[in-house]
CHARMM-style PDB file with segment names, atoms N, HN, CA, C and O in Angstrom:
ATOM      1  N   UNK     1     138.413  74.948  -7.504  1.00  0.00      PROA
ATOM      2  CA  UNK     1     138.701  74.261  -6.261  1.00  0.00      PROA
ATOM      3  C   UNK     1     137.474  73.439  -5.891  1.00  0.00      PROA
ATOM      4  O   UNK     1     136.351  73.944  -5.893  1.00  0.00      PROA
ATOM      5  N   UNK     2     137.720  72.055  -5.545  1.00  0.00      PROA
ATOM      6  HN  UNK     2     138.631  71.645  -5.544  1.00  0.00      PROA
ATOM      7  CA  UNK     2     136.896  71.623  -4.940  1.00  0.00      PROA
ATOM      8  C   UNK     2     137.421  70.433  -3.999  1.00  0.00      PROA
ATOM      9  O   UNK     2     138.479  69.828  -4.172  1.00  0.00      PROA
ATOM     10  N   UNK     3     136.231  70.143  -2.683  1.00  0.00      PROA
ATOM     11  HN  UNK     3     135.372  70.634  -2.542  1.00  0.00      PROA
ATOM     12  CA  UNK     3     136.477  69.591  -1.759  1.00  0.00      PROA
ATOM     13  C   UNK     3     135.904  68.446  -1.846  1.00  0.00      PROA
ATOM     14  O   UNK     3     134.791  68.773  -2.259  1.00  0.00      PROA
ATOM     15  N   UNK     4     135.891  66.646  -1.678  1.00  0.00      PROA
ATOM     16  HN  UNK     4     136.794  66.381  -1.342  1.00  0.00      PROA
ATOM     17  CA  UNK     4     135.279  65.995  -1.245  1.00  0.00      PROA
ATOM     18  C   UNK     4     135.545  65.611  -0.004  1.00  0.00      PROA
ATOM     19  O   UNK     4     136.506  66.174   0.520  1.00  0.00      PROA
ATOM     20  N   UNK     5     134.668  64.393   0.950  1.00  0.00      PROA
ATOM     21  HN  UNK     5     133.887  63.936   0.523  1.00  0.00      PROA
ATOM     22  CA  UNK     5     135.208  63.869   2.351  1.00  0.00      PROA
ATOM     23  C   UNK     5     136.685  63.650   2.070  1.00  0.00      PROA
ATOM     24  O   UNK     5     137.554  64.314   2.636  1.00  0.00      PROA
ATOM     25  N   UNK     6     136.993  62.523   1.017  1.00  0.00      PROA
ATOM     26  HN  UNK     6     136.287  61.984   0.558  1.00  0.00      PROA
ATOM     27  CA  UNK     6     137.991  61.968   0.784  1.00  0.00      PROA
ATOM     28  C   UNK     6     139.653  63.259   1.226  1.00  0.00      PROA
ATOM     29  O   UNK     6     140.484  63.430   2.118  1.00  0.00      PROA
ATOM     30  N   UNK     7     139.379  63.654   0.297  1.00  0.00      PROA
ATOM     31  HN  UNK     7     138.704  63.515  -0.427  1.00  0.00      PROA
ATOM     32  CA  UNK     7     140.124  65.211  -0.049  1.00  0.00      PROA
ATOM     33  C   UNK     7     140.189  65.998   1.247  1.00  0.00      PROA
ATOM     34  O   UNK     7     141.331  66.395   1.476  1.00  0.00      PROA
ATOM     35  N   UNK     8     139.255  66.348   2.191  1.00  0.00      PROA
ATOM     36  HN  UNK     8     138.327  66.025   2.005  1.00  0.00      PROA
ATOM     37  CA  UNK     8     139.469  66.799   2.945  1.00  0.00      PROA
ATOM     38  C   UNK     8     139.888  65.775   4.249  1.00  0.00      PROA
ATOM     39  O   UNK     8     140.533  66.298   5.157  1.00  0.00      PROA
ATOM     40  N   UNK     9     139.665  64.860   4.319  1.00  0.00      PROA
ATOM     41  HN  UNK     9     139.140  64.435   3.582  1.00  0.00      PROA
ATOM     42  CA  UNK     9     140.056  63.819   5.028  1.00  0.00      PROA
ATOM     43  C   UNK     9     141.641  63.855   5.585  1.00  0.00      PROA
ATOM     44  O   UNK     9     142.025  63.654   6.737  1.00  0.00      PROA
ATOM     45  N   UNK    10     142.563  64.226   4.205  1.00  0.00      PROA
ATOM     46  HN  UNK    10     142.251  64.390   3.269  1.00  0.00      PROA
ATOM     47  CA  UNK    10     143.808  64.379   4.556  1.00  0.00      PROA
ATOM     48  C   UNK    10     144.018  66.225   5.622  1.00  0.00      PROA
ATOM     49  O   UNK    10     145.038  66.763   6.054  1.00  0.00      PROA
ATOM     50  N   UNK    11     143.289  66.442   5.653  1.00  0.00      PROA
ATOM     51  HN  UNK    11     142.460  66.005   5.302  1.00  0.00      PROA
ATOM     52  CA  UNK    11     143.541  67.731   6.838  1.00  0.00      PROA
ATOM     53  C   UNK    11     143.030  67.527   8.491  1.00  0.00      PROA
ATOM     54  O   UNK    11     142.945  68.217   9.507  1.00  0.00      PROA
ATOM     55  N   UNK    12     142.826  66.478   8.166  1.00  0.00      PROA
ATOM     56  HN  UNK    12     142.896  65.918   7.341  1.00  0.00      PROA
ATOM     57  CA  UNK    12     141.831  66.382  10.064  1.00  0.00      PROA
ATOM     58  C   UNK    12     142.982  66.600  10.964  1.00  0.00      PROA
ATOM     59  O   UNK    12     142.732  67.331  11.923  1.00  0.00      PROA
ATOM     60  N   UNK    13     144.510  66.011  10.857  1.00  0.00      PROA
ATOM     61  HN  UNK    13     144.713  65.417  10.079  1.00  0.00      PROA
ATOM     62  CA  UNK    13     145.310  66.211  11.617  1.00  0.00      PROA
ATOM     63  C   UNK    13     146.393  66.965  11.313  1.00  0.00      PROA
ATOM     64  O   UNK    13     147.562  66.596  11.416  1.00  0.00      PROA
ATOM     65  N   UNK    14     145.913  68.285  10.845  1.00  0.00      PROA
ATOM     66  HN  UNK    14     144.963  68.585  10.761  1.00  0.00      PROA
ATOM     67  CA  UNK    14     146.848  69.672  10.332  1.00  0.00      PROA
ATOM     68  C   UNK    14     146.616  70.000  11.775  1.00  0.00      PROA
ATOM     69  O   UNK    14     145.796  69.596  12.599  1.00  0.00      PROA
ATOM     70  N   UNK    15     147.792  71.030  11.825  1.00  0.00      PROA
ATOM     71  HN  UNK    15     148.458  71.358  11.155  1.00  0.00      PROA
ATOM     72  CA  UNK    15     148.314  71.909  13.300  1.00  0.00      PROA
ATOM     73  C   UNK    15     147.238  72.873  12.854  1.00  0.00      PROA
ATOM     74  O   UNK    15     147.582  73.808  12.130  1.00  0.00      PROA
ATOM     75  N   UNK    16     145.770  72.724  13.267  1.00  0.00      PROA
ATOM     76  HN  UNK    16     145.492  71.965  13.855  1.00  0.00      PROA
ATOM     77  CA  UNK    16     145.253  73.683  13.524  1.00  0.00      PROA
ATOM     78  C   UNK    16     145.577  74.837  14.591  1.00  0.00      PROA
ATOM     79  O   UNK    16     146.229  74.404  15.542  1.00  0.00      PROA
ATOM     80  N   UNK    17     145.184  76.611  14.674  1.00  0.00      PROA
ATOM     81  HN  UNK    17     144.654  76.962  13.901  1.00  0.00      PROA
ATOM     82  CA  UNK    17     145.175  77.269  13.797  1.00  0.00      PROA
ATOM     83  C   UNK    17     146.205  76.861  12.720  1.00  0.00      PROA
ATOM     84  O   UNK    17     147.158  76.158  13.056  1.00  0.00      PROA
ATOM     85  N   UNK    18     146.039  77.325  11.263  1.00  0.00      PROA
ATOM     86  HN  UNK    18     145.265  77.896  10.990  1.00  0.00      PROA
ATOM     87  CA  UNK    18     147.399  77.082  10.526  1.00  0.00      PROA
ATOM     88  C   UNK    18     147.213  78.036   9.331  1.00  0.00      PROA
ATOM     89  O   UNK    18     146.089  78.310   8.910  1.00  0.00      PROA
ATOM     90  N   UNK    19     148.645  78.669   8.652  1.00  0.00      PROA
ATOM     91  HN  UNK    19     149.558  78.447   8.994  1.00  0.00      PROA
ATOM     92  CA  UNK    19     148.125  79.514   7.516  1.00  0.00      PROA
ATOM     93  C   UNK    19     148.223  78.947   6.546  1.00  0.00      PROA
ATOM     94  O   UNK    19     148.820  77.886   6.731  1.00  0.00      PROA
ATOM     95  N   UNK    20     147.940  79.099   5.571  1.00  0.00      PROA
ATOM     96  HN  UNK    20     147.455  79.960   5.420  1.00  0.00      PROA
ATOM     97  CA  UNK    20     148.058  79.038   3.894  1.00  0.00      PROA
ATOM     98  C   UNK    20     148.960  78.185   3.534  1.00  0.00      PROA
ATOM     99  O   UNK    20     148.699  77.250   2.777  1.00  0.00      PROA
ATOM    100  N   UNK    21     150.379  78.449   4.137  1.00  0.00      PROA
ATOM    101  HN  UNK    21     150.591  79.208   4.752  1.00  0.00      PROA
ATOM    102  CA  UNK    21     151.361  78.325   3.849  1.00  0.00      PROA
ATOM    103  C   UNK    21     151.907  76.977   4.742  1.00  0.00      PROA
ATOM    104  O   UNK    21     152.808  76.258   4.309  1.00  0.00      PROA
ATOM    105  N   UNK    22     151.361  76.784   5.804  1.00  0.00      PROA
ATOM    106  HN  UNK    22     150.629  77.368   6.155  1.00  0.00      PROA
ATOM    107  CA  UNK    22     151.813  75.893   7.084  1.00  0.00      PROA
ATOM    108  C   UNK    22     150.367  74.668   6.609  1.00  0.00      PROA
ATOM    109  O   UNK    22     150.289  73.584   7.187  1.00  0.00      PROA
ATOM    110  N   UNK    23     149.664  74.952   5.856  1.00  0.00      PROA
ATOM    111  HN  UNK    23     149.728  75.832   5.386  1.00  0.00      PROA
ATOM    112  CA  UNK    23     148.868  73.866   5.262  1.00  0.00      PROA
ATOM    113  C   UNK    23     149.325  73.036   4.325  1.00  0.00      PROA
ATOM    114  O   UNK    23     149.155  71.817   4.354  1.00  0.00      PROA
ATOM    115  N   UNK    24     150.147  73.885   3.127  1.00  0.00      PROA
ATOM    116  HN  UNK    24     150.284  74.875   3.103  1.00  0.00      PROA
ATOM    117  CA  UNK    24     150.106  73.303   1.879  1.00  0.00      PROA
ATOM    118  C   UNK    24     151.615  72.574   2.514  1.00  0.00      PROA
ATOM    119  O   UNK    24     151.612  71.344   2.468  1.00  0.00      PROA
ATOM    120  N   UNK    25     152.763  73.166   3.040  1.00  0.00      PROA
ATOM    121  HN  UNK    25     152.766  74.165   3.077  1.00  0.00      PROA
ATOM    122  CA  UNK    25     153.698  71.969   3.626  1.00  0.00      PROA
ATOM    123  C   UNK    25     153.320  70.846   4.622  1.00  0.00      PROA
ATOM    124  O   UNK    25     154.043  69.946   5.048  1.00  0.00      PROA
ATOM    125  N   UNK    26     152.307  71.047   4.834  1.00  0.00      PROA
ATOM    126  HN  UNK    26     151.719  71.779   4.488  1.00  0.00      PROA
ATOM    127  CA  UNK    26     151.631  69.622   5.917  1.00  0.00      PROA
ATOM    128  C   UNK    26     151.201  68.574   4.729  1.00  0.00      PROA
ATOM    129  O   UNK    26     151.515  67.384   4.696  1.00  0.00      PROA
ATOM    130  N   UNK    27     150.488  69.215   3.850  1.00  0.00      PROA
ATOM    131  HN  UNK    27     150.233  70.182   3.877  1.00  0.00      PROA
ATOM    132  CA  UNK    27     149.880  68.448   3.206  1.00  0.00      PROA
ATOM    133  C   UNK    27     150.941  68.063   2.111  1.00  0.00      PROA
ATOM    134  O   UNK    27     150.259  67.447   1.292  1.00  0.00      PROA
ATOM    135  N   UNK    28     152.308  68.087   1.617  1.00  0.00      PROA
ATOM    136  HN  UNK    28     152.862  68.587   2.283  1.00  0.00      PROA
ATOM    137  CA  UNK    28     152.852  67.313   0.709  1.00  0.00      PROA
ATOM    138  C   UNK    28     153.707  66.952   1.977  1.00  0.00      PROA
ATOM    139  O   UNK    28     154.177  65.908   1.525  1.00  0.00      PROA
ATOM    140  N   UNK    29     154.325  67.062   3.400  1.00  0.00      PROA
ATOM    141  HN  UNK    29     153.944  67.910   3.768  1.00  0.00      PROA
ATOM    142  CA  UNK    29     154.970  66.090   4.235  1.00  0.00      PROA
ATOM    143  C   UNK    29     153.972  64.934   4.297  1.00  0.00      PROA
ATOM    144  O   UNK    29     154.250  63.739   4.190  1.00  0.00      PROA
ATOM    145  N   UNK    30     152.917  65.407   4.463  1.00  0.00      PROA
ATOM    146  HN  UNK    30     152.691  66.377   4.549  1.00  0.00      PROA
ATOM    147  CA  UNK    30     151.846  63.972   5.110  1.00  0.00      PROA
ATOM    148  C   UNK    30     151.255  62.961   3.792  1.00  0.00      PROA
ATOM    149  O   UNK    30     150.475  62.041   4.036  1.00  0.00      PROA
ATOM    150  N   UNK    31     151.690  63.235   2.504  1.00  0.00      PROA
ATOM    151  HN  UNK    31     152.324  63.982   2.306  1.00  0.00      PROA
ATOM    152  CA  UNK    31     151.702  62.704   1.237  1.00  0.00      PROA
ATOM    153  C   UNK    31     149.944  62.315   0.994  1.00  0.00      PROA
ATOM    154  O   UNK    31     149.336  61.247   0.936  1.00  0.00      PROA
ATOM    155  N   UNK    32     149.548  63.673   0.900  1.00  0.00      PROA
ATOM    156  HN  UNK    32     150.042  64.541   0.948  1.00  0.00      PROA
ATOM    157  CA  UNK    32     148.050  64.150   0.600  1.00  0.00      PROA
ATOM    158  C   UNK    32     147.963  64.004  -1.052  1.00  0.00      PROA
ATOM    159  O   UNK    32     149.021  64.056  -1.681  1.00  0.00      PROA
ATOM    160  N   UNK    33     146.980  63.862  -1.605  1.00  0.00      PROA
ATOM    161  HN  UNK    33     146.121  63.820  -1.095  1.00  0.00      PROA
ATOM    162  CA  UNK    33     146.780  63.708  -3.127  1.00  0.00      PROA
ATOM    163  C   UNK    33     147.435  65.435  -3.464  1.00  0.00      PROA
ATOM    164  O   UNK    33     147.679  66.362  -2.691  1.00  0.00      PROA
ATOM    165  N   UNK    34     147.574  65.290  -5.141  1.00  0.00      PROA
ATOM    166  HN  UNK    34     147.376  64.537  -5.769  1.00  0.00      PROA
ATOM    167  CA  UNK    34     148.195  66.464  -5.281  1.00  0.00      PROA
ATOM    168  C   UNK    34     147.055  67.269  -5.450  1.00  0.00      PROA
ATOM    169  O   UNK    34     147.366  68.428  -5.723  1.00  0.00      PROA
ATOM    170  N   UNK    35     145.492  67.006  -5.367  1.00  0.00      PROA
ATOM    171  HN  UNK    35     145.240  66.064  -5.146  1.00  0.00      PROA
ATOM    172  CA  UNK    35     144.293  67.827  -5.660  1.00  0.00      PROA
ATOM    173  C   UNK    35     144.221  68.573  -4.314  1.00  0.00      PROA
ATOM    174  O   UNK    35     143.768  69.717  -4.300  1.00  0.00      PROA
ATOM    175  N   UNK    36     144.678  67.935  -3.094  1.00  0.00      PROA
ATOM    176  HN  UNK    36     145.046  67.005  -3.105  1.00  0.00      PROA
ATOM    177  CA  UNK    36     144.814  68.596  -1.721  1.00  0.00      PROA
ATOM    178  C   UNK    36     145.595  69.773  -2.337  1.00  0.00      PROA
ATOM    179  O   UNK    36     145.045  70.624  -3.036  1.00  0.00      PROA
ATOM    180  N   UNK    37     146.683  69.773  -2.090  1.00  0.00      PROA
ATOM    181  HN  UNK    37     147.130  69.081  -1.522  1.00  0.00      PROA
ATOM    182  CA  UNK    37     147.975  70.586  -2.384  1.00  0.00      PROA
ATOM    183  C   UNK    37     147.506  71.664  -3.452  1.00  0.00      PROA
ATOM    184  O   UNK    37     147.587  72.872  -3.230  1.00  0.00      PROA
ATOM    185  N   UNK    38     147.042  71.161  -4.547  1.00  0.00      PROA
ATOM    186  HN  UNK    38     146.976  70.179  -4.727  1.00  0.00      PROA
ATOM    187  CA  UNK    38     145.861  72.354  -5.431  1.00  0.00      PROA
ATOM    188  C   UNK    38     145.084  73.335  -4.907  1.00  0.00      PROA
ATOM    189  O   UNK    38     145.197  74.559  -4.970  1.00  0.00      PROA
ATOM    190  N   UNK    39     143.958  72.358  -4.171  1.00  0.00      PROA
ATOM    191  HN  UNK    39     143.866  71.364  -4.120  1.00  0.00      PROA
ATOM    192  CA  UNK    39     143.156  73.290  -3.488  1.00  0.00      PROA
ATOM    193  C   UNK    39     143.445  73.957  -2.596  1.00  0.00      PROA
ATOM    194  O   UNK    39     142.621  74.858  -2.443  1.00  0.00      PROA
ATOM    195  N   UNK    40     144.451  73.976  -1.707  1.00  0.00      PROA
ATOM    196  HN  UNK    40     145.121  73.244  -1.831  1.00  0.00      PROA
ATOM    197  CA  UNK    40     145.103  74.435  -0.796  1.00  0.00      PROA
ATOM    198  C   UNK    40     146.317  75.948  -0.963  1.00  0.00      PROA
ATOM    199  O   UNK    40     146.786  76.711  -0.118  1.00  0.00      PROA
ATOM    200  N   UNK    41     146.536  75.812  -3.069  1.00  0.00      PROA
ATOM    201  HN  UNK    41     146.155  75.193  -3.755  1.00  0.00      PROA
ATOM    202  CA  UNK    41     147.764  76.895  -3.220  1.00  0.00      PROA
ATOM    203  C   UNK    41     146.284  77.747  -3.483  1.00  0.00      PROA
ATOM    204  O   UNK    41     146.317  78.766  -2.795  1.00  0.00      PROA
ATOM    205  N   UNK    42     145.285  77.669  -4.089  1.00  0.00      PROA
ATOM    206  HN  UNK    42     145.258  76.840  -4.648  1.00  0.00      PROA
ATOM    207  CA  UNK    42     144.197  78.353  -4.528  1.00  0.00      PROA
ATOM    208  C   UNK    42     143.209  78.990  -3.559  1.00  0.00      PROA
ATOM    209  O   UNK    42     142.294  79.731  -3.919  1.00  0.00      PROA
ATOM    210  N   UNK    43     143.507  78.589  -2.108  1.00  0.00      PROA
ATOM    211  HN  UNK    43     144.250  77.988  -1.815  1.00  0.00      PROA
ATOM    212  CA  UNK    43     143.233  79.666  -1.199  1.00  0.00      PROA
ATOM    213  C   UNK    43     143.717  80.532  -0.930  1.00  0.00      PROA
ATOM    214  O   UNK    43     144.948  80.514  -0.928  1.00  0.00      PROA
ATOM    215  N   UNK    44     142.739  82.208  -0.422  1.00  0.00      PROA
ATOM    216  HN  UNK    44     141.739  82.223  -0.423  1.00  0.00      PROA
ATOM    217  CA  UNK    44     142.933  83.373  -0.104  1.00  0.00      PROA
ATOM    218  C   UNK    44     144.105  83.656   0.906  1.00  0.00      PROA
ATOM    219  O   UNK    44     143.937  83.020   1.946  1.00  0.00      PROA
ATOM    220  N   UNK    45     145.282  84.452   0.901  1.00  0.00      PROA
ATOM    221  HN  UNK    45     145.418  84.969   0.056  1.00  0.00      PROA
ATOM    222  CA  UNK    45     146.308  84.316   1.607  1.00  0.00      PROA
ATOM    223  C   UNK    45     146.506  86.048   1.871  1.00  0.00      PROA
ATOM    224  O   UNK    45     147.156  86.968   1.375  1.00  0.00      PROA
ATOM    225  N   UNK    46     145.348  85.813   3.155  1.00  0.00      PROA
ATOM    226  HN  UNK    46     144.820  85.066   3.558  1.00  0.00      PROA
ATOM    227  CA  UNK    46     145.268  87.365   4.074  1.00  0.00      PROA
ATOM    228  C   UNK    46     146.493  87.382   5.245  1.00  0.00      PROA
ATOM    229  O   UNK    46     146.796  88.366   5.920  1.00  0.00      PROA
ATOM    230  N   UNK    47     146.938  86.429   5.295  1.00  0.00      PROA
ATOM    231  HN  UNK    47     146.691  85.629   4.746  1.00  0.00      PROA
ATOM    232  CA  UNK    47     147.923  85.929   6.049  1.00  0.00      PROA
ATOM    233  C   UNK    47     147.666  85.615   7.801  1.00  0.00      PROA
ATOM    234  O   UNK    47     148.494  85.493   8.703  1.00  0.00      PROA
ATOM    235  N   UNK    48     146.154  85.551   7.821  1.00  0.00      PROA
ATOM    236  HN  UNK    48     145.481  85.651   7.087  1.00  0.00      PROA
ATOM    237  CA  UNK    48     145.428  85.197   9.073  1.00  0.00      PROA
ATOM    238  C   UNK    48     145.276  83.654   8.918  1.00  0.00      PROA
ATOM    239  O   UNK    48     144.904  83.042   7.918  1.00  0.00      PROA
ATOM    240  N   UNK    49     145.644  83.170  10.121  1.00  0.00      PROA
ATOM    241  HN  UNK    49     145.946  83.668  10.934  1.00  0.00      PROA
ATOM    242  CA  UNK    49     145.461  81.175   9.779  1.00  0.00      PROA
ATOM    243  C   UNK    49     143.949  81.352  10.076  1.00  0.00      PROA
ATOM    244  O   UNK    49     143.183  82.159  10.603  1.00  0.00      PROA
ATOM    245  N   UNK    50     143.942  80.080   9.409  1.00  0.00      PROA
ATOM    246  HN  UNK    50     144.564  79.425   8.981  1.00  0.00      PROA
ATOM    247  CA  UNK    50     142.758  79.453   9.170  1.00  0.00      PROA
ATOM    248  C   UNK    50     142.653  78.559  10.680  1.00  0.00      PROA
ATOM    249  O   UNK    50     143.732  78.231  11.174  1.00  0.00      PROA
ATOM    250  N   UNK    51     141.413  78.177  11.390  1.00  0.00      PROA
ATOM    251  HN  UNK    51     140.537  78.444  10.988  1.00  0.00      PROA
ATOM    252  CA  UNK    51     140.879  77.925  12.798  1.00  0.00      PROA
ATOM    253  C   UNK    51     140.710  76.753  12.219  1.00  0.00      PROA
ATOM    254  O   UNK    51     141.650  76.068  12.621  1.00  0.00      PROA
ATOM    255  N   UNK    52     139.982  76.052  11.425  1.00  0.00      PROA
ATOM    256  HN  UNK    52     139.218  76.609  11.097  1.00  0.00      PROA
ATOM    257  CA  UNK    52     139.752  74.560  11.456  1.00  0.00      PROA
ATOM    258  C   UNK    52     139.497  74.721   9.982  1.00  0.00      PROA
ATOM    259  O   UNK    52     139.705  75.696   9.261  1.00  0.00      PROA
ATOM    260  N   UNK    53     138.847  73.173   9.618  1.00  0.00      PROA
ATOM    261  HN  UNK    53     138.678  72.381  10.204  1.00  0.00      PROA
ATOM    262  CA  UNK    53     138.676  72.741   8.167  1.00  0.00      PROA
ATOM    263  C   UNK    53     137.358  73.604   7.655  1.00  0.00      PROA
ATOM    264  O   UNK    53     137.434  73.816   6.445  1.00  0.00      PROA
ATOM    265  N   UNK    54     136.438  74.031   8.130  1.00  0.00      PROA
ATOM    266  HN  UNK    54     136.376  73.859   9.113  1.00  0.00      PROA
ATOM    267  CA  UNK    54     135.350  74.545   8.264  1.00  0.00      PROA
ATOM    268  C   UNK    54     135.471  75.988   7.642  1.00  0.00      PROA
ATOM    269  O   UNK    54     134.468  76.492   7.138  1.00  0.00      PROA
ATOM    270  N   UNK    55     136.582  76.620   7.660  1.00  0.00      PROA
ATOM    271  HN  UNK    55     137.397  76.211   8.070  1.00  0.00      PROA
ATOM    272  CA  UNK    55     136.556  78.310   7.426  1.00  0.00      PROA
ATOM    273  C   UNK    55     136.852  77.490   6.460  1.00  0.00      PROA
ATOM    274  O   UNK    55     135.732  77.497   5.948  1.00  0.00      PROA
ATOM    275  N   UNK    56     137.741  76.454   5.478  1.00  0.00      PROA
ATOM    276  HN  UNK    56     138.651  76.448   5.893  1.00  0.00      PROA
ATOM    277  CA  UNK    56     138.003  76.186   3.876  1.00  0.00      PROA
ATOM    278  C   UNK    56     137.025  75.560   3.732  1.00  0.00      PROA
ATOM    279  O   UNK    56     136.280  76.386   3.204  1.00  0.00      PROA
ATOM    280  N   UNK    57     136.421  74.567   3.837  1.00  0.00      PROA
ATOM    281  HN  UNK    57     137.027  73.897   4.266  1.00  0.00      PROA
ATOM    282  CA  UNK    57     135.236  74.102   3.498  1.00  0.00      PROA
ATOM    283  C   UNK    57     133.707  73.660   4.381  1.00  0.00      PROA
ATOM    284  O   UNK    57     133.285  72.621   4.889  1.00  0.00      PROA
ATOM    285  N   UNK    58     133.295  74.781   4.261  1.00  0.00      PROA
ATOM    286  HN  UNK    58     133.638  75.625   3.848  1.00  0.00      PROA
ATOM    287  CA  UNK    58     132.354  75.456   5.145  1.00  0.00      PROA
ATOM    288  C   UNK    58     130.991  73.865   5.428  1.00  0.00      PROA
ATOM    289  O   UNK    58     130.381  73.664   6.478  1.00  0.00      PROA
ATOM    290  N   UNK    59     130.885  73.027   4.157  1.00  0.00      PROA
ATOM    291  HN  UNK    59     131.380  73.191   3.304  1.00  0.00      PROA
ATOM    292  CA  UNK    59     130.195  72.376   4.101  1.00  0.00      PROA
ATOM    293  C   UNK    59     130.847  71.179   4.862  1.00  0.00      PROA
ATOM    294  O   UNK    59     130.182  70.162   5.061  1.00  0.00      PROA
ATOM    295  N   UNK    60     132.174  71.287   5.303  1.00  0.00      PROA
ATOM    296  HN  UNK    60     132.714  72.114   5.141  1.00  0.00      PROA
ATOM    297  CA  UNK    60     132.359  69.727   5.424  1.00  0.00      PROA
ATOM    298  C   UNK    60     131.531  69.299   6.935  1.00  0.00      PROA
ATOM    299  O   UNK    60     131.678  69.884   8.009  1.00  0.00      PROA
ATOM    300  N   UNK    61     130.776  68.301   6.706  1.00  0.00      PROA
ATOM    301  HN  UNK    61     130.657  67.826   5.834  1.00  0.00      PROA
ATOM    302  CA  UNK    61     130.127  67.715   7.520  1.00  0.00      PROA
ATOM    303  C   UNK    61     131.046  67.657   8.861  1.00  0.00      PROA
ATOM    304  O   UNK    61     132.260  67.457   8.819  1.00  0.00      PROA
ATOM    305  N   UNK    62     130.170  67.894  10.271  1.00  0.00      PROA
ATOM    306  HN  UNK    62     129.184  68.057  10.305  1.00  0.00      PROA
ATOM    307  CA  UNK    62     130.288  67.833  11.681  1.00  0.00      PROA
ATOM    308  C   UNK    62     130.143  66.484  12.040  1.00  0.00      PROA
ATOM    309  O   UNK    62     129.890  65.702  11.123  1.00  0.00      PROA
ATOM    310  N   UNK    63     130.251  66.043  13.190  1.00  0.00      PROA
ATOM    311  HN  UNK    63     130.456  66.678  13.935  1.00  0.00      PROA
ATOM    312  CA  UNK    63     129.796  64.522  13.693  1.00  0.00      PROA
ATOM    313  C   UNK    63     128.814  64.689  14.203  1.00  0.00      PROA
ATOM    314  O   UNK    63     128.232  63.785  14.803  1.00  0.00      PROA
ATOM    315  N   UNK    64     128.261  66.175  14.076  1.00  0.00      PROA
ATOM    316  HN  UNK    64     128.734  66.909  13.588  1.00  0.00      PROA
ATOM    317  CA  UNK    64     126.681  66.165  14.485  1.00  0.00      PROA
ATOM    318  C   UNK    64     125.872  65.916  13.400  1.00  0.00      PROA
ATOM    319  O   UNK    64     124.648  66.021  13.479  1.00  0.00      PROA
ATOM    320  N   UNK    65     126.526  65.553  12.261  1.00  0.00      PROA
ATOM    321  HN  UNK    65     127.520  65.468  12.198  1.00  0.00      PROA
ATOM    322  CA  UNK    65     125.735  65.477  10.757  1.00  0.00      PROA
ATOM    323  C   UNK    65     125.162  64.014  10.443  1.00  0.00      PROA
ATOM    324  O   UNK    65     124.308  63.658   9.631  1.00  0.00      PROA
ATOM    325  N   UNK    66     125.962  63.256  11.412  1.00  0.00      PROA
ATOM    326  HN  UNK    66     126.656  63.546  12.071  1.00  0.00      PROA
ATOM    327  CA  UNK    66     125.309  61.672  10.866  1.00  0.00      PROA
ATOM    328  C   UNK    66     124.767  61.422  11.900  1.00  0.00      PROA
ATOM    329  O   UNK    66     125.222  61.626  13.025  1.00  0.00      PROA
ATOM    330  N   UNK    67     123.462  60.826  11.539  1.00  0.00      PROA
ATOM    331  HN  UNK    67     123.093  60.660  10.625  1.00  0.00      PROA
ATOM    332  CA  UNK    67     122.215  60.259  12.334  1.00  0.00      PROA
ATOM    333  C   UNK    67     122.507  58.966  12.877  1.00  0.00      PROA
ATOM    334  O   UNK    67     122.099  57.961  12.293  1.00  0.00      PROA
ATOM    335  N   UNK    68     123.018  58.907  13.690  1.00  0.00      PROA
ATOM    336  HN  UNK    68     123.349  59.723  14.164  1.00  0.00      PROA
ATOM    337  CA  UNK    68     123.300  57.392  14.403  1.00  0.00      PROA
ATOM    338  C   UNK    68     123.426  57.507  15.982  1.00  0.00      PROA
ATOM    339  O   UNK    68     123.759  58.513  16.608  1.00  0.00      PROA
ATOM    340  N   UNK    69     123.130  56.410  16.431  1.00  0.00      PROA
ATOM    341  HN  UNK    69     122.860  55.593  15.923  1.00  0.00      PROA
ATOM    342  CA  UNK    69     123.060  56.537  17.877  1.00  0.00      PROA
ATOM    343  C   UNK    69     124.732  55.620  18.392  1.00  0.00      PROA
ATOM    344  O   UNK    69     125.065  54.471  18.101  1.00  0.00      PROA
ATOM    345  N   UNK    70     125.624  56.836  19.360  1.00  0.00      PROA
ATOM    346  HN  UNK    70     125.353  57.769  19.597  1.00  0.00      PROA
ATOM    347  CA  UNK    70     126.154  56.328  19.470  1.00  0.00      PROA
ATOM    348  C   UNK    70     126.013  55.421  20.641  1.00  0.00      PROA
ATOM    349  O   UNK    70     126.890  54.628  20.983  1.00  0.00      PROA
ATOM    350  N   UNK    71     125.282  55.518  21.023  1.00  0.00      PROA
ATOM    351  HN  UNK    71     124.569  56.163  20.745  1.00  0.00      PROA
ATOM    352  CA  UNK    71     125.305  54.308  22.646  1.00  0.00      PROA
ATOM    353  C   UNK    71     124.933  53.091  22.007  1.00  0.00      PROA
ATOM    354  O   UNK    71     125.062  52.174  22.818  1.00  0.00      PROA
ATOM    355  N   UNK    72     124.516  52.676  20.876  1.00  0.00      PROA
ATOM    356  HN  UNK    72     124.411  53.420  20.217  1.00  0.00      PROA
ATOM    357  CA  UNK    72     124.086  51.555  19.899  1.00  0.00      PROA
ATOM    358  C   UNK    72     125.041  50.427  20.040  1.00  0.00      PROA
ATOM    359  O   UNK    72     124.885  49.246  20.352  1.00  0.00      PROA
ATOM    360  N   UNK    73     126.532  51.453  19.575  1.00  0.00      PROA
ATOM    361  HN  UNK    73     126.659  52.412  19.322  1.00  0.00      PROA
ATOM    362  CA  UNK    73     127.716  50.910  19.522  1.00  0.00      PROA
ATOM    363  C   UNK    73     128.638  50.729  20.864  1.00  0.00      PROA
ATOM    364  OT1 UNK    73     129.752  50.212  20.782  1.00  0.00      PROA
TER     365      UNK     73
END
């Protein structure tokens, strides 16, 4: 399994909380690459939803991660 921005990109607007199961049908309704849908059957299914993108990919960058000033813009 692996995650890039790209890849995870297609989950920003999943019905968070969501389980296992309420992911991987979001992600072939919302016509996500099939590497989404991969990585997504290859998660742990304790049958507790998942809270955000963060419990699956712990690394994916925050908007506290990029150095930019927003009052710039």
């Amino acid at each position: 399994m692996y995650w890039t921005l790209e890849l995870a990109s297609y989950l920003e607007d999943a019905p968070w909380p969501a389980t296992k199961d309420e992911l991987i049908d979001f992600g072939i309704r919302s016509g996500a690459p099939l590497e989404v849908v991969e990585n997504l059957q290859e998660l742990e299914d304790d049958g507790q939803p998942y809270e955000n993108i963060e419990e699956i990919w712990p690394d994916y960058p925050s908007k506290d991660d990029f150095f930019f000033n927003e009052d710039e813009y």
